[in-house]
C-alpha positions as CSV (number, residue, x, y, z in Angstrom):
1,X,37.6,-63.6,-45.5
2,X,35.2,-64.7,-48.4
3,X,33.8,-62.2,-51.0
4,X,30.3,-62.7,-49.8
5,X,31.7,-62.3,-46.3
6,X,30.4,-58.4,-46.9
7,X,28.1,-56.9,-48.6
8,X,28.4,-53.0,-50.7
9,X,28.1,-50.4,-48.3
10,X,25.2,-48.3,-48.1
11,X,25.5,-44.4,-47.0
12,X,22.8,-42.4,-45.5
13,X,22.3,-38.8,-44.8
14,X,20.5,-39.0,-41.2
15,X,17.9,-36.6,-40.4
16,X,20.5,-34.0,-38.0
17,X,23.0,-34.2,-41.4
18,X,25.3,-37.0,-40.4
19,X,26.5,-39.0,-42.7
20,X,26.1,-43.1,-41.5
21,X,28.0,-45.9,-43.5
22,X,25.8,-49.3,-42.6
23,X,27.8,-52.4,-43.5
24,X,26.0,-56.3,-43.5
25,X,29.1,-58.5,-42.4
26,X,28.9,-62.1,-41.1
27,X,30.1,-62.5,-37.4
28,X,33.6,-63.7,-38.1
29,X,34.5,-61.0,-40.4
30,X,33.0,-58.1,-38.0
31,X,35.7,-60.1,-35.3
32,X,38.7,-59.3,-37.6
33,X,37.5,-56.2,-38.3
34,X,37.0,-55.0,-34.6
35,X,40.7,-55.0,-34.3
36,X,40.8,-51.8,-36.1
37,X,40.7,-48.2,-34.6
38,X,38.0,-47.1,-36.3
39,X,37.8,-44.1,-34.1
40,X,40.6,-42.6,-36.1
41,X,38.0,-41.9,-39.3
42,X,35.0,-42.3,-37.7
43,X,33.5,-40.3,-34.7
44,X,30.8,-43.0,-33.7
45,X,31.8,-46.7,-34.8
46,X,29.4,-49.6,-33.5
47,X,30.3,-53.4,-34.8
48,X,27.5,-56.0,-33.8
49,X,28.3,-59.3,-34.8
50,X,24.7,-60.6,-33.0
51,X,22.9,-58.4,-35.9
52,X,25.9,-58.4,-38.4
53,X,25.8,-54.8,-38.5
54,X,28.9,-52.1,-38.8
55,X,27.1,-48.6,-38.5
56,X,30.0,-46.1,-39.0
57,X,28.7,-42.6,-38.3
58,X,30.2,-39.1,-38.7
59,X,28.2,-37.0,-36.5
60,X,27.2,-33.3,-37.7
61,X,27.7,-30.5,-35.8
62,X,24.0,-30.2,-34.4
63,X,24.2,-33.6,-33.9
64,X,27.4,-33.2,-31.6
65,X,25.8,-30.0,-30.0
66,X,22.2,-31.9,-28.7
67,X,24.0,-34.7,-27.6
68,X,26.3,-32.3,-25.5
69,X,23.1,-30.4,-24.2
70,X,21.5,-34.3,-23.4
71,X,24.4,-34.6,-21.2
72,X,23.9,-31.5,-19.1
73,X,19.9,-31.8,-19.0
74,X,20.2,-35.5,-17.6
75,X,22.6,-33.9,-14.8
76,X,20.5,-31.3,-13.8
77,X,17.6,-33.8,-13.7
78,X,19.1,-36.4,-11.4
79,X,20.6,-33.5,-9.5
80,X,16.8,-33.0,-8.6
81,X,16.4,-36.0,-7.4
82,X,19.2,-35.8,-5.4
83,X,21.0,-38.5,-6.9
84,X,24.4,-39.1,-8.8
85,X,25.3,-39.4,-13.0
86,X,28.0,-39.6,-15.3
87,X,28.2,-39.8,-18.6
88,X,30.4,-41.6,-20.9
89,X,31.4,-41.3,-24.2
90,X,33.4,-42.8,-27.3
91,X,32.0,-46.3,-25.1
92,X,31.8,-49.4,-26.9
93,X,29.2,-51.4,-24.9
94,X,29.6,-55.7,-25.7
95,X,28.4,-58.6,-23.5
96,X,31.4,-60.8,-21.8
97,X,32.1,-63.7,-24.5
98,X,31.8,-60.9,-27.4
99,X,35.1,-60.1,-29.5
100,X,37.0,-57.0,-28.2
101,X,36.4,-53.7,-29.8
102,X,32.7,-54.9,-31.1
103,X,29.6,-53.8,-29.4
104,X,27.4,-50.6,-29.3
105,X,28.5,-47.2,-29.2
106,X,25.4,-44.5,-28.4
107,X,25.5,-41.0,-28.7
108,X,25.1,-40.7,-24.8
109,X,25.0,-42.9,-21.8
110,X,24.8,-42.5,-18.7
111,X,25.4,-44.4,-15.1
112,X,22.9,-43.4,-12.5
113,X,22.9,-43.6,-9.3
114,X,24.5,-46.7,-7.3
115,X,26.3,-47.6,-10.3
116,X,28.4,-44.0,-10.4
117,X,29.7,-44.8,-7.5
118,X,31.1,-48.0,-7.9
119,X,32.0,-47.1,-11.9
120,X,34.0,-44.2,-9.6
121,X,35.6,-47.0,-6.9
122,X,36.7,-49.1,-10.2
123,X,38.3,-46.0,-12.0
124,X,40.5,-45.4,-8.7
125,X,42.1,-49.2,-9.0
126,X,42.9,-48.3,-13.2
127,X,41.5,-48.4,-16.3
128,X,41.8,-51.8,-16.5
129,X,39.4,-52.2,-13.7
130,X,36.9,-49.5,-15.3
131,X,36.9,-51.5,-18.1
132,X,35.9,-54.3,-16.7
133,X,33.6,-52.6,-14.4
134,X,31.9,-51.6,-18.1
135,X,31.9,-55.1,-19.5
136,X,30.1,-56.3,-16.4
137,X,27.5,-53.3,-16.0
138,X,25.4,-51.7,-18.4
139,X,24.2,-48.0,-18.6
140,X,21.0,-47.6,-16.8
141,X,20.3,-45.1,-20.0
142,X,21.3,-44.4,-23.3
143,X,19.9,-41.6,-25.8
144,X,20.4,-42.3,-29.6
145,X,19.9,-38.6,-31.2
146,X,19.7,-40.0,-34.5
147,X,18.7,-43.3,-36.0
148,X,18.3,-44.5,-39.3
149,X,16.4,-47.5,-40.6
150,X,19.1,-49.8,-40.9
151,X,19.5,-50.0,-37.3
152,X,16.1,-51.5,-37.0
153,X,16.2,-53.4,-33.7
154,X,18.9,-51.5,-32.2
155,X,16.4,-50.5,-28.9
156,X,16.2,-54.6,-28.4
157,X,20.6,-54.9,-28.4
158,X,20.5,-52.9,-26.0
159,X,17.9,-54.7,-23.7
160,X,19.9,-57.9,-25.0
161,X,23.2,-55.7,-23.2
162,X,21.3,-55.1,-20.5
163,X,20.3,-51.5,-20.6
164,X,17.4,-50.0,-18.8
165,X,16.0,-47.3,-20.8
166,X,16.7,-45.7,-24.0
167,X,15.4,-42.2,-25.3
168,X,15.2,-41.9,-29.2
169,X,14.8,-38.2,-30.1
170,X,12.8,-37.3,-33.7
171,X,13.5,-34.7,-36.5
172,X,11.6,-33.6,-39.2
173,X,13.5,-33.2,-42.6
174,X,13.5,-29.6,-41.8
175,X,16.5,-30.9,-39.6
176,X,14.0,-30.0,-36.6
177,X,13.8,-31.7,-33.2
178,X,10.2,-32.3,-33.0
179,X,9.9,-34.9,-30.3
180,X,11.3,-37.9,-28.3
181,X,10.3,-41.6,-27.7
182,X,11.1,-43.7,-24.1
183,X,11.7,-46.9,-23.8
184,X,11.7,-49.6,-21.3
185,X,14.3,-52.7,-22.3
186,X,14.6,-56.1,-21.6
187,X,16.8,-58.5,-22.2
188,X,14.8,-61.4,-23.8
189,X,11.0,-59.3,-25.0
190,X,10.7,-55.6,-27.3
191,X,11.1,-52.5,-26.0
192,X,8.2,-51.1,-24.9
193,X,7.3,-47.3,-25.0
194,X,6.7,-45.5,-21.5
195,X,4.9,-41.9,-20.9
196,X,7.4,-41.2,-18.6
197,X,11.0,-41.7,-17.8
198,X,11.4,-45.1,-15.1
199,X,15.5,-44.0,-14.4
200,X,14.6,-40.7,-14.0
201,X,10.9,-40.0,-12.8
202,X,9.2,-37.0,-13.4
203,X,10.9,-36.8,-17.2
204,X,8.6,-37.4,-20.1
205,X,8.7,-37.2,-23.5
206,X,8.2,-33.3,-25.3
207,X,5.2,-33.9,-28.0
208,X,5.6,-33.4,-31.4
209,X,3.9,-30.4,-32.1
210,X,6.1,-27.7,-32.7
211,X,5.3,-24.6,-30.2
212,X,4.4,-21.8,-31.7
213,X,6.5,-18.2,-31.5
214,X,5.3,-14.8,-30.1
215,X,5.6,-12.1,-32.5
216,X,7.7,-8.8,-31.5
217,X,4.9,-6.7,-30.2
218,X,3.8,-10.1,-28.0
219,X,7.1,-10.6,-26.5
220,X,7.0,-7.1,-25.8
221,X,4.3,-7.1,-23.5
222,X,5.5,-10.5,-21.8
223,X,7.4,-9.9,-18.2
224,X,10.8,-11.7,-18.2
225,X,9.6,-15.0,-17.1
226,X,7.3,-15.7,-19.6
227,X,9.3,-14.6,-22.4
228,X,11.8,-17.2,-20.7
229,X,9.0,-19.6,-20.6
230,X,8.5,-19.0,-24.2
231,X,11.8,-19.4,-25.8
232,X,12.6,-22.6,-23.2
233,X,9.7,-24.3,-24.8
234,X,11.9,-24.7,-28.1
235,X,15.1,-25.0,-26.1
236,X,15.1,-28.9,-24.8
237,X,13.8,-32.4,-25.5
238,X,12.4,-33.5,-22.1
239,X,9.5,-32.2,-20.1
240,X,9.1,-31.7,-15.8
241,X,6.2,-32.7,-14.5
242,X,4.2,-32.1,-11.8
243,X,5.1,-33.8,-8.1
244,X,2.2,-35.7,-7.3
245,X,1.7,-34.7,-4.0
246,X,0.1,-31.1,-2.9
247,X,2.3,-27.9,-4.1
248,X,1.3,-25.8,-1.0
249,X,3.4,-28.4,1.6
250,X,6.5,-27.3,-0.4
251,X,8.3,-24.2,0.1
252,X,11.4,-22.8,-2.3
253,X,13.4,-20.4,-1.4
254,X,15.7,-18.2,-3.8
255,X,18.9,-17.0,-4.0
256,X,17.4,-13.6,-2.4
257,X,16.2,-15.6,0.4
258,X,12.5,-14.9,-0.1
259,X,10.1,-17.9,0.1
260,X,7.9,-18.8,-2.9
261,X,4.9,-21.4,-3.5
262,X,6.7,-22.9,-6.5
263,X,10.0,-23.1,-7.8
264,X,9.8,-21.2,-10.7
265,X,13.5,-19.1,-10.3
266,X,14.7,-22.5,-10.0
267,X,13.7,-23.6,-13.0
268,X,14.5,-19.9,-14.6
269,X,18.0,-20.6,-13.7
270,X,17.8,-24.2,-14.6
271,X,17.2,-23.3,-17.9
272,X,19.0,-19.8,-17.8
273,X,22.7,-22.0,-17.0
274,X,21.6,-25.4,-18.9
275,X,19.8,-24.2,-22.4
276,X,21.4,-20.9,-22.9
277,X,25.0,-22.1,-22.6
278,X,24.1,-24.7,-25.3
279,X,23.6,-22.2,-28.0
280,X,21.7,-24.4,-30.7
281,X,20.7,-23.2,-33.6
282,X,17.0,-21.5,-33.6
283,X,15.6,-23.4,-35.9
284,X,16.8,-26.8,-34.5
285,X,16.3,-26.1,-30.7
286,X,15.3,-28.7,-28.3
287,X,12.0,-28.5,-26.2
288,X,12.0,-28.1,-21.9
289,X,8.7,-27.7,-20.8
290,X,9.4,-25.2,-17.1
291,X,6.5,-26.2,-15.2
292,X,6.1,-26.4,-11.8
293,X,7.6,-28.7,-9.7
294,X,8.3,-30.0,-6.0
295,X,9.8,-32.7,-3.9
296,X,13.8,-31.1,-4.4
């Protein structure tokens, strides 16, 4: 390994309060290195010897909590649709012909679909097979909770790996989820941002300005599912939209058994057993718009 095989590393502070160590290293020296277990000092490790990048990250506590809440809000969302996820973590993504123990490793990803079923079928013949199952298939999505600018083209990698669709979430230095960014990936052109989620239709990204709060006396005079409305809107990063075909063809019915033109107890209990549970700080809550929706 020559000196100028490295250069110094440089430490950031990301914008959740992690602390990321970003290492320039030529491919042959990230090889040697990958036969380290950097998971032993390091919570997130990612060694890319296409970019000659090491990102070692040691996630903060909010950071751990919104990717944890990421997980359970993608769930509930294909559970909507009516199809299957799982989510892996502590996954080093790599394409075949890479060194062993390089590659990506994002906060959250996530097979959906066809793919969780046959990711399931290769878990039942070992881990061996899982593994190559992972080597062979890419995540249909992956959500980075916190970037920093030396990971500049880290959306393209992972078109490169073969990734569908990444979701980048933003913070404001007040160490405030303010918004999120979609994007479609390719293997061979630049990511391009999309209004709404392709892997999961009907999710969109939550807009950057920050709702604003209901004083005491306002809350007061709010029935319960507005002031559940209310607080939800600072509770998750992704937003329900509307069906596009007619409301009135769709009926809901609760757990009391009475009919209703929309699904709003669903989405009360949605929110009730998905955001609650997660118990974020206030002032770092994420943003789920509870509108309407129909098509279960």
């Amino acid at each position: 390994m020559s000196a100028n095989a490295m250069t110094p590393t440089t430490t950031f502070t990301g914008s959740l309060g992690s602390t990321i160590h970003a290492i320039q290293a030529d491919a042959e020296t990230i090889e040697r290195l990958a036969s380290l277990d950097w998971s032993r000092q390091f919570r997130r490790a990612s060694l890319d010897p296409v970019r000659g990048l090491i990102s070692l990250m040691s996630p903060s506590g909010l950071h751990e909590s919104i990717a944890s809440a990421l997980d359970r809000i993608v769930e509930q969302a294909t559970g909507i649709h009516g199809r299957a996820s799982t989510s892996l973590r502590s996954t080093r993504y790599r394409q075949k012909g890479e060194p062993p123990g390089t590659g990506l490793e994002p906060d959250c990803s996530f097979f959906i679909g066809e793919s969780v079923y046959a990711y399931i079928d290769a878990l039942k013949k070992g881990q061996a097979a899982a593994d190559e199952f992972i080597l062979e298939t890419a995540p249909d999505l992956v959500v980075e909770v916190e970037l920093t600018h030396a990971e500049t083209g880290k959306p393209e990698r992972y078109g490169q790996l073969g990734v569908s669709e990444i979701w980048l979430l933003k913070a404001n230095r007040k160490r405030e989820i303010v918004g999120a960014e979609f994007l479609a990936l390719h293997p061979v052109s630049a990511a391009q941002p999309i209004e709404a989620s392709r892997v999961l239709p009907g999710i969109t990204p939550a807009k950057s300005s920050r709702p604003s709060k209901a004083s005491g006396s306002q809350q007061r005079k709010m029935s319960a599912p507005q002031r559940l409305s209310a607080s939800s809107a600072r509770a998750a990063p992704c937003a329900f939209k509307n069906s596009p075909r007619p409301m009135r063809k769709h009926v809901y019915k609760d757990s009391s058994n009475s009919p209703a033109r929309c699904i709003k107890g669903f989405i009360e209990r949605l929110v009730s057993s998905q955001v609650a549970s997660t118990r974020l700080p206030r002032r770092c809550r994420l943003r789920l718009k509870p509108v309407m929706m129909a098509n279960l």
